[in-house]
DSSP file (Angstrom, degrees, kcal/mol; ACC not computed):
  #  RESIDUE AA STRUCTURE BP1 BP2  ACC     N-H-->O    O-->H-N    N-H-->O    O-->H-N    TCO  KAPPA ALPHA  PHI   PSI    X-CA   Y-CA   Z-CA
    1    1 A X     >        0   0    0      0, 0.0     4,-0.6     0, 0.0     5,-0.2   0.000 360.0 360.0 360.0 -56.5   93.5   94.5   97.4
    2    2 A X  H  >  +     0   0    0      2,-0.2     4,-0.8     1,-0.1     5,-0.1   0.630 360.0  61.3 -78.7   5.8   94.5   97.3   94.6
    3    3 A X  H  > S+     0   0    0      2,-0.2     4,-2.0     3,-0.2    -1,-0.1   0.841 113.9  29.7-139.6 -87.0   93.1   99.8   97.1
    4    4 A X  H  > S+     0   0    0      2,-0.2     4,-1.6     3,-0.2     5,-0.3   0.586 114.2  61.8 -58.7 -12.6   95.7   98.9   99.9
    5    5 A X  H >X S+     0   0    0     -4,-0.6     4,-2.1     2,-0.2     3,-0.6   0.911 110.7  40.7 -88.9 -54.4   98.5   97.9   97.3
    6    6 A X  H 3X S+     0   0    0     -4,-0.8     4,-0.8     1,-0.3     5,-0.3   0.958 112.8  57.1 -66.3 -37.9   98.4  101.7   95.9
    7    7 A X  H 3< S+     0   0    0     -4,-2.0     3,-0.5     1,-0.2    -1,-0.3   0.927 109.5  44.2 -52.9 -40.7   98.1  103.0   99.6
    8    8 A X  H << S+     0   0    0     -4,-1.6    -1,-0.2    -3,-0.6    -2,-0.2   0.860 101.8  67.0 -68.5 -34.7  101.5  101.1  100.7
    9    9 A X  H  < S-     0   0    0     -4,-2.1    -1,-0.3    -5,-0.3    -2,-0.2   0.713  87.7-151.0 -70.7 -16.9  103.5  102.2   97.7
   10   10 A X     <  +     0   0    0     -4,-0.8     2,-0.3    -3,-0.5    -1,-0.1   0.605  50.4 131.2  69.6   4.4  103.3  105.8   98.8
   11   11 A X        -     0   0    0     -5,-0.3    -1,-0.2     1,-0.1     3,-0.1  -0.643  53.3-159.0-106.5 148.9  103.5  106.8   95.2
   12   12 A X  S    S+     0   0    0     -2,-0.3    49,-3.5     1,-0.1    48,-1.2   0.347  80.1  54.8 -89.7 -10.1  101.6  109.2   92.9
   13   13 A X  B     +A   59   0A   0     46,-0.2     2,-0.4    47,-0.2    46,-0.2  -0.990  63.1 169.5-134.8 112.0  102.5  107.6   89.8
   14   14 A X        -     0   0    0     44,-0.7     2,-0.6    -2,-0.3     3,-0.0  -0.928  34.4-125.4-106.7 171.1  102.3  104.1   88.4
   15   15 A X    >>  -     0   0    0     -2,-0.4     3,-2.3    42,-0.2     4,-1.5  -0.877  19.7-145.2 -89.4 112.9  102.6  101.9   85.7
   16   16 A X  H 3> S+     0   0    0     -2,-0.6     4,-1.0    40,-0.6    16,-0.1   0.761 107.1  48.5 -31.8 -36.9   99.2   99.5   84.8
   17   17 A X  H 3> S+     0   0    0     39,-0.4     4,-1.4     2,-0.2    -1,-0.3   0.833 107.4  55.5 -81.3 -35.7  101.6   96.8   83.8
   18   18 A X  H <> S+     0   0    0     -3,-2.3     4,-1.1     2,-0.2     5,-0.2   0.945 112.9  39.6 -50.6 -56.3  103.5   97.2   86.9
   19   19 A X  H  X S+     0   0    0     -4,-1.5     4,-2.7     1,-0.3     6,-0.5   0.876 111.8  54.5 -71.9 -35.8  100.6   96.8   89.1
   20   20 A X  H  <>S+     0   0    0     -4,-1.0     5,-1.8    -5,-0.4     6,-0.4   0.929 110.5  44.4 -56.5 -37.1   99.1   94.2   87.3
   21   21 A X  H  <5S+     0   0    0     -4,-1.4    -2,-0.2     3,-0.2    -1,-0.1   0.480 118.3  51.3 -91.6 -16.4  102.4   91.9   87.3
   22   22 A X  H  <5S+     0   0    0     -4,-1.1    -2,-0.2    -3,-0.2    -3,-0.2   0.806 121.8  28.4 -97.7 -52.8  102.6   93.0   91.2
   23   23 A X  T  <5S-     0   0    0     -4,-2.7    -2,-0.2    -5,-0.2    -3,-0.1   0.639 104.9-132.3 -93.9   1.1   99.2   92.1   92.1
   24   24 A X  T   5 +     0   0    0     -4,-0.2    -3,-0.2    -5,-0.2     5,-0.2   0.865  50.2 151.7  38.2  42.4   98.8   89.0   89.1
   25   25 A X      X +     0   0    0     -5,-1.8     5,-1.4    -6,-0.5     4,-0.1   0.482  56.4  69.1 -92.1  24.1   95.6   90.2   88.0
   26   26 A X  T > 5S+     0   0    0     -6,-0.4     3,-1.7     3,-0.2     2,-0.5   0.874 102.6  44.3 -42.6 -77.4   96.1   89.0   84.8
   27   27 A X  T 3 5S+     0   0    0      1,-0.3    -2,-0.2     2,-0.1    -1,-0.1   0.147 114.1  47.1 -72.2  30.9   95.8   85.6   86.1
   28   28 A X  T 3 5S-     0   0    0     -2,-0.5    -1,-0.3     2,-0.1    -2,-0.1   0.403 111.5-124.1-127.3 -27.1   92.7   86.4   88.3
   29   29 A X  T < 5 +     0   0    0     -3,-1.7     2,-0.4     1,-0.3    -3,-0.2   0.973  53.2 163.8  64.9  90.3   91.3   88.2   85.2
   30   30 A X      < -     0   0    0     -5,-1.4     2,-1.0    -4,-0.2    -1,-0.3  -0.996  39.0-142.2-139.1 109.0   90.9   91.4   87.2
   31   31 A X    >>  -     0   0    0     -2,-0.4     4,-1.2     1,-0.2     3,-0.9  -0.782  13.0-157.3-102.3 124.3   90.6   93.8   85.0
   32   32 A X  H >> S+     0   0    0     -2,-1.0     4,-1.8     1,-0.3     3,-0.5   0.796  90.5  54.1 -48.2 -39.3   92.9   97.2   86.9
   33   33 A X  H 34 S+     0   0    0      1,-0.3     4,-0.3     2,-0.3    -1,-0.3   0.768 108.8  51.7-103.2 -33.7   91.2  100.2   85.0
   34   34 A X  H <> S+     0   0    0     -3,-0.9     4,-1.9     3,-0.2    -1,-0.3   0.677 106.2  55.3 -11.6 -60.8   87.9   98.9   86.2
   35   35 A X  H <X S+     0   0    0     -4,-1.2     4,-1.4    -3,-0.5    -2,-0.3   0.900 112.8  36.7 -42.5 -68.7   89.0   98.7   89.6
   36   36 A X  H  < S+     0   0    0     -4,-1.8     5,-0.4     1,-0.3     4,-0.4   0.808 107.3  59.0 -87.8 -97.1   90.0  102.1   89.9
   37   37 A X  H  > S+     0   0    0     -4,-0.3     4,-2.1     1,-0.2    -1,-0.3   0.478 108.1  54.1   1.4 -62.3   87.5  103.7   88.0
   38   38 A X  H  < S+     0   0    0     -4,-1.9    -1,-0.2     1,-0.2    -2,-0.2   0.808 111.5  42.7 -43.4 -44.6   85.3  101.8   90.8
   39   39 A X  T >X>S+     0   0    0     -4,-1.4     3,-3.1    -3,-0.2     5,-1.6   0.903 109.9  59.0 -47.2 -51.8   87.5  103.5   93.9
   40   40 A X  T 345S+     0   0    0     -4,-0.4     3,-0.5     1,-0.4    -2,-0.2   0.896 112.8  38.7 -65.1 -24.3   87.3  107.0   91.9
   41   41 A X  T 3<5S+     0   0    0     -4,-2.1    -1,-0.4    -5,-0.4    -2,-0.2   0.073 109.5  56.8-102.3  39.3   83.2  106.8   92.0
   42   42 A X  T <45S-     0   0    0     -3,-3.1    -1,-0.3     3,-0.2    29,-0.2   0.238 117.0-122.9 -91.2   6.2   83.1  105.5   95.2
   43   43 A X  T  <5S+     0   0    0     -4,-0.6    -3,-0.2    -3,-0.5    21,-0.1   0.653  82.5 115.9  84.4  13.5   85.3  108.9   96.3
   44   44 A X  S   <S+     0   0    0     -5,-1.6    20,-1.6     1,-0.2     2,-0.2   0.847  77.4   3.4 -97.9 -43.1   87.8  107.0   97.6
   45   45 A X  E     -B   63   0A   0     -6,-0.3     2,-0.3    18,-0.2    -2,-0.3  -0.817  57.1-149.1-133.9 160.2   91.0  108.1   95.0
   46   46 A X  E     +B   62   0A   0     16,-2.1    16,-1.6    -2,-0.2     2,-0.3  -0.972  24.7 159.8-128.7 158.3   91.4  110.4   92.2
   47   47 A X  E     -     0   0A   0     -2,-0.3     2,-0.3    14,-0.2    14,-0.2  -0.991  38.6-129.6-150.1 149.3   93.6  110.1   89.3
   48   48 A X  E     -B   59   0A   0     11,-2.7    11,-3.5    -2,-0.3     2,-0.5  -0.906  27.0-155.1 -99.4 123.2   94.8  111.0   85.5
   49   49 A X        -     0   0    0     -2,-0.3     2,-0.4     9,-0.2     9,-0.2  -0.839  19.0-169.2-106.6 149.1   95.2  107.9   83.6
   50   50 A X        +     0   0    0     -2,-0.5     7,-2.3     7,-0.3    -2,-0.0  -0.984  36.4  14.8-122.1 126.6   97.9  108.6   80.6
   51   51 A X  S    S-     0   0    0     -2,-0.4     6,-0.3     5,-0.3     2,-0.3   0.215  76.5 -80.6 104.3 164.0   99.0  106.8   77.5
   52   52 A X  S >  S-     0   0    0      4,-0.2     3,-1.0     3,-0.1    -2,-0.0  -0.649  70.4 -30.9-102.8 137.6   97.6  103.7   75.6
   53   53 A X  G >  S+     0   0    0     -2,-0.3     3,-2.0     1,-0.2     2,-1.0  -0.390 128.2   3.8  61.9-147.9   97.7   99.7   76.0
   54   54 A X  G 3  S+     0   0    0      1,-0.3    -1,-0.2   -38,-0.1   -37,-0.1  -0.064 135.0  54.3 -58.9  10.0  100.8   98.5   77.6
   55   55 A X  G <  S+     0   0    0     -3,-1.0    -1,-0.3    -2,-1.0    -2,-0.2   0.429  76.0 122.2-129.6   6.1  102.0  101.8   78.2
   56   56 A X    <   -     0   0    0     -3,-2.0   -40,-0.6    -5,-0.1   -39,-0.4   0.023  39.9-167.9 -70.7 152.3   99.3  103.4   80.0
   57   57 A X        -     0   0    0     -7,-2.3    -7,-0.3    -6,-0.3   -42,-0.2  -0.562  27.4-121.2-179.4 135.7   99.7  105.0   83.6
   58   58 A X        +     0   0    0     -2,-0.2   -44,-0.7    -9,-0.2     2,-0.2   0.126  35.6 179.2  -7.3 121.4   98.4  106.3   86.5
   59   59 A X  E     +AB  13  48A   0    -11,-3.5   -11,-2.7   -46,-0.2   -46,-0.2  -0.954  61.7  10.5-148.5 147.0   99.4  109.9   87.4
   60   60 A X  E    S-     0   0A   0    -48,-1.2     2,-0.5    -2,-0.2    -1,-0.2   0.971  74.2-178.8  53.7  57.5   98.6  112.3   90.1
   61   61 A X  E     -     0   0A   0    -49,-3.5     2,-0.3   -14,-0.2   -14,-0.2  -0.784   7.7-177.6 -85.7 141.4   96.8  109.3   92.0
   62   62 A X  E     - B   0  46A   0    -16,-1.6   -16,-2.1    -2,-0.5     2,-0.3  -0.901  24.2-129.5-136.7 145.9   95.3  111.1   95.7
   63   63 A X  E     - B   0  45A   0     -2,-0.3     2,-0.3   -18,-0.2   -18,-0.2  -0.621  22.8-130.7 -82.2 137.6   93.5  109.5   98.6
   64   64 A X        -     0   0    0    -20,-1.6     2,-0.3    -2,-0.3     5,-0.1  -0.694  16.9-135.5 -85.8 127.2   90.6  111.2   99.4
   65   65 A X    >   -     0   0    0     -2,-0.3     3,-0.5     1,-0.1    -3,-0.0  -0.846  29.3-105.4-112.7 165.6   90.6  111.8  103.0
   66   66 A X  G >  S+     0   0    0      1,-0.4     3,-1.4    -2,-0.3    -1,-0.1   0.737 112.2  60.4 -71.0 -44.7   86.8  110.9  104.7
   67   67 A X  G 3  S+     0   0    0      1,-0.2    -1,-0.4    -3,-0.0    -2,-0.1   0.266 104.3  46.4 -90.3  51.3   85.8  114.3  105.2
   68   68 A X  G <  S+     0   0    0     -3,-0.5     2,-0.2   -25,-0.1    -1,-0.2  -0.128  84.4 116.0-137.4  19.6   85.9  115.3  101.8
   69   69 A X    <   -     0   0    0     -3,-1.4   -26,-0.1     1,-0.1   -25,-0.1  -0.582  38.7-179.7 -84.2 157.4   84.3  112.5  100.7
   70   70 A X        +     0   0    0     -2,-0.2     2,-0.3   -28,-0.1    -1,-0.1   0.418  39.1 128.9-142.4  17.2   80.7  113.1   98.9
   71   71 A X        -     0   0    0    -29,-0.2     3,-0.3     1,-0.1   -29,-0.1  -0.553  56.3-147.6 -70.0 112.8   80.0  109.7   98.2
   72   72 A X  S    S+     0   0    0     -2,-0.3    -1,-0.1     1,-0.2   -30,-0.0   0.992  98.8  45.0 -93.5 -61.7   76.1  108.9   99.7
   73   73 A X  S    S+     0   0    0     -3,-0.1     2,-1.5     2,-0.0    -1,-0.2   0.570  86.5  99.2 -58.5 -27.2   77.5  104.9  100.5
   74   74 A X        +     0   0    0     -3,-0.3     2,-0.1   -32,-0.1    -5,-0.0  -0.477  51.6 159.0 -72.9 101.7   80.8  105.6  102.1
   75   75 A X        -     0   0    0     -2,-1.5     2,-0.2     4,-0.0     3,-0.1  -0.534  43.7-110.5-115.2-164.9   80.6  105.5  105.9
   76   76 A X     >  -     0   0    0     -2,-0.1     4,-1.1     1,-0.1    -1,-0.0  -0.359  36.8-110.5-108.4 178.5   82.7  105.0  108.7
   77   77 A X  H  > S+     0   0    0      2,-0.2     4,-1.0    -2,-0.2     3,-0.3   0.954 125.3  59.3 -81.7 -50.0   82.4  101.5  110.7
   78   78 A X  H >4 S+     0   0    0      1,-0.3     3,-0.8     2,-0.3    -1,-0.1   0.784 111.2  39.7 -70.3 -50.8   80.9  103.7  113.5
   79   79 A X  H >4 S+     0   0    0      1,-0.3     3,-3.0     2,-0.2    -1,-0.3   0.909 112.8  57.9 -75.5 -43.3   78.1  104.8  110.9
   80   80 A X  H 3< S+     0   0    0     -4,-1.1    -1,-0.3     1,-0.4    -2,-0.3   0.686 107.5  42.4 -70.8 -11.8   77.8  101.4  109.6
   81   81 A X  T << S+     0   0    0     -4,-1.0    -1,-0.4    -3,-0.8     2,-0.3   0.179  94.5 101.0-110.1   0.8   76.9   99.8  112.7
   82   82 A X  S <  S-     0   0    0     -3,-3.0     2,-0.2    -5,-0.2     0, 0.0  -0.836  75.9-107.4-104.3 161.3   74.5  102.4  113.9
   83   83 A X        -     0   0    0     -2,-0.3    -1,-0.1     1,-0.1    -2,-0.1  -0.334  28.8-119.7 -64.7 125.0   70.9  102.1  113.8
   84   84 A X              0   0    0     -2,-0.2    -1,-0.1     1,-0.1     0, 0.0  -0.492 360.0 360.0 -63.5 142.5   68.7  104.4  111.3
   85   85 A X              0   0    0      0, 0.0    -1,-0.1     0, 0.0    -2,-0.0   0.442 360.0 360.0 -82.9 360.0   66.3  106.7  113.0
């Protein structure tokens, strides 16, 4: 969900609160920073997060494109569906 919401926005830059208020994960008790931190070690994004509490944000967010991934777990569906020798 925050994964695709950052992908559509085309942006490099958010605000935490923004995206929080966007996605309601306040009320899902989702915590964002958690989230991404999860993406960035699965190789999926990188980012600098900046500023404190309620003022904090995201900068110089990148998608990671698949071959530049180094991530052991990250496959393609083609990988994930084939059989181990």
């Amino acid at each position: 969900m925050v994964y695709e919401y950052l992908k559509r926005s085309g942006q490099s830059s958010h605000k935490v609160e923004d995206i929080n208020n966007d996605l309601q994960l306040k009320t899902l008790n989702i915590r964002l920073m958690s989230v991404l931190t999860g993406l960035s070690q699965q190789g999926l994004i990188s980012f600098i997060c900046e500023g404190k509490r309620g003022d904090r944000r995201i900068e110089e967010l990148q998608f990671i494109p698949y071959v530049q991934r180094t991530h052991p777990e990250v496959l393609t569906f083609q990988e994930w569906i084939s059989p181990v020798d």
